[in-house]
C-alpha positions, 0 to 999 in steps of 0.5 A, a space after each residue: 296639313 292638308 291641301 286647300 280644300 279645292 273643287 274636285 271636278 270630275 267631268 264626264 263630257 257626253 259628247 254631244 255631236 255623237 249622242 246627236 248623230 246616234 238618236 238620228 240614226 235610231 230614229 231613220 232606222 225606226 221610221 223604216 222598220 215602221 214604215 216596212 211593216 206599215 207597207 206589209 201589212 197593206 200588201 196583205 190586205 190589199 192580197 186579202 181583198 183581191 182574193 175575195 173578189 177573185 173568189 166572188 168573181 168565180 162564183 158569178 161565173 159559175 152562176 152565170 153558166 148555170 143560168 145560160 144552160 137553163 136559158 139554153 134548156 128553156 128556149 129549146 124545141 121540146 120545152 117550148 112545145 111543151 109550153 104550149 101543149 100545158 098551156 103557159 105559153 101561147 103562139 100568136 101569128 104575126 101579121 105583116 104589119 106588125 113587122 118593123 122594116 128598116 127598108 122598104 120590100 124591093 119588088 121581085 127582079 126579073 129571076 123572080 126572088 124578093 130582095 129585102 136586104 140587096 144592093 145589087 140595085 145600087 151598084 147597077 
């Protein structure tokens, strides 16, 4: 006859220690490969941004050239002349009272020369 019926146990044991390790191991190089990319894609528009402002930067300059030989074109001899023979500009003499001085004139010395700005004096 036949044997007693008995549980047949088949077992396939996971070991559980290595199934462990491996999901770690799979998660940390993940979170890696995640990070890397994360840290990627910030340096390149962080690149993006400092080559627009370089850009930008360049541009100011140019327009700032452009704008100094106009000053330096505006404030010349001929086109100040200009200026007053049309009639936008008007010359007014400056009276001496309108002059600010930080010191008082000194009176001329005995070579005869007003000294506005000396200290010969006070080193006498």
């Amino acid at each position: 006859m036949n044997s007693p019926l008995t549980p047949q146990t088949r077992s396939n044991p996971i070991q559980l220690a290595k199934a462990i390790k491996f999901i770690a191991f799979a998660v940390t190089v993940g979170a890696l490969g995640l990070s890397y990319v994360y840290l990627k894609n910030q340096q390149f528009a962080l690149g993006e941004e400092i080559r627009l402002t370089e850009k930008r930067i360049k541009q100011i300059r140019a327009e700032n050239e452009v704008l100094l030989a106009k000053t330096t074109e505006l404030s010349s001899r001929r086109a100040l002349q200009q200026g007053m023979m049309n009639g936008s500009l008007h010359v007014v003499q400056i009276s001496g009272d309108k002059i600010a001085r930080l010191t008082p004139a000194s009176p001329a010395m005995e070579d005869g020369v007003l000294r506005t700005a000396s200290n010969e004096r006070a080193a006498r």
